[in-house]
C-alpha positions in Angstrom: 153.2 74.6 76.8 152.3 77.3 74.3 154.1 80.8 74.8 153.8 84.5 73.2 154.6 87.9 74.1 152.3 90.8 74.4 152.7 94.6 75.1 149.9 96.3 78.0 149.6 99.8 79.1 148.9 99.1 82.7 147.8 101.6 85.7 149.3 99.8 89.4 146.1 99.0 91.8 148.1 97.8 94.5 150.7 95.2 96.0 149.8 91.8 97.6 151.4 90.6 100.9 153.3 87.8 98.5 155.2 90.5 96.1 152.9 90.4 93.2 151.4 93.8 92.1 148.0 93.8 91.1 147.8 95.8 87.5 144.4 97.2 85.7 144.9 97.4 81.9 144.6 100.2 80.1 144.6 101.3 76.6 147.0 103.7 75.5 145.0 106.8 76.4 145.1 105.8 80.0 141.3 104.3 79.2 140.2 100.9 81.7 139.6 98.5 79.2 136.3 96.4 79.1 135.1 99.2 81.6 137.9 98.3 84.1 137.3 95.1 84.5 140.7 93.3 83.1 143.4 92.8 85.5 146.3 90.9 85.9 148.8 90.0 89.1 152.5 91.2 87.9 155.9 90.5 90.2 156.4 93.4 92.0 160.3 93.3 92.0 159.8 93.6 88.1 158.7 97.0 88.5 161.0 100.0 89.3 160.9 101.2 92.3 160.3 104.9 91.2 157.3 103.2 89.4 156.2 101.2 92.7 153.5 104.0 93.9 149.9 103.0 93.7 148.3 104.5 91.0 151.4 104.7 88.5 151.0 104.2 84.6 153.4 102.0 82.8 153.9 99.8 79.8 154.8 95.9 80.4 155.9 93.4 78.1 155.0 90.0 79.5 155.2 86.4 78.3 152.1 84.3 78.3 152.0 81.0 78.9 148.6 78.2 78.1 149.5 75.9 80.7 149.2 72.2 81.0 145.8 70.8 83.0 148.6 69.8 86.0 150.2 73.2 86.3 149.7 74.6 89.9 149.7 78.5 90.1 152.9 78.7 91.8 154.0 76.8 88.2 152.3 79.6 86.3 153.9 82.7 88.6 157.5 80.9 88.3 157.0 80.9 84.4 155.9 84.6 84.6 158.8 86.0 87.0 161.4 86.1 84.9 159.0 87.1 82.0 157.8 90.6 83.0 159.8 93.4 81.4 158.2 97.0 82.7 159.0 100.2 80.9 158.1 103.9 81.6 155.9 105.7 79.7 157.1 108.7 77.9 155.9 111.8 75.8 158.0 110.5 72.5 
């Protein structure tokens, strides 16, 4: 299994009914990229609460893992869990 990390500015869409958040990525001028079409499913307990409202910007760090041909998606999301650090933006 092949694993690297990458940085996303992220703006929260909403929460699933399985504690995953459902982000839209953003560049860092709060642009959708790809004309909003790129989205990815985060864990929702790796997002502060303060941060929890829909509609909140952020910036993730998130390990990304190729999986195997086997893999099932509850493989991939327990890969990912531990993986997502979220960090508020600031003005710096």
């Amino acid at each position: 299994m092949k694993i690297d990390e990458q940085t996303y500015y992220a703006r929260l869409l909403m929460h699933t009914h399985d504690n995953w958040s459902v982000v839209e990525i953003e560049d860092e001028e709060d642009n959708a990229v790809a004309g909003g079409g790129v989205r990815m499913q985060i864990p929702k307990d790796a997002i502060p609460p303060y941060l929890r409202q829909v509609g909140s910007r952020f910036r993730f760090t998130m390990r990304t893992v190729w999986p195997d041909k086997d893999d099932s998606v509850d493989e991939l999301r327990a890969a990912h869990r531990e993986a997502v650090i979220v960090h508020e933006l600031t003005n710096d």
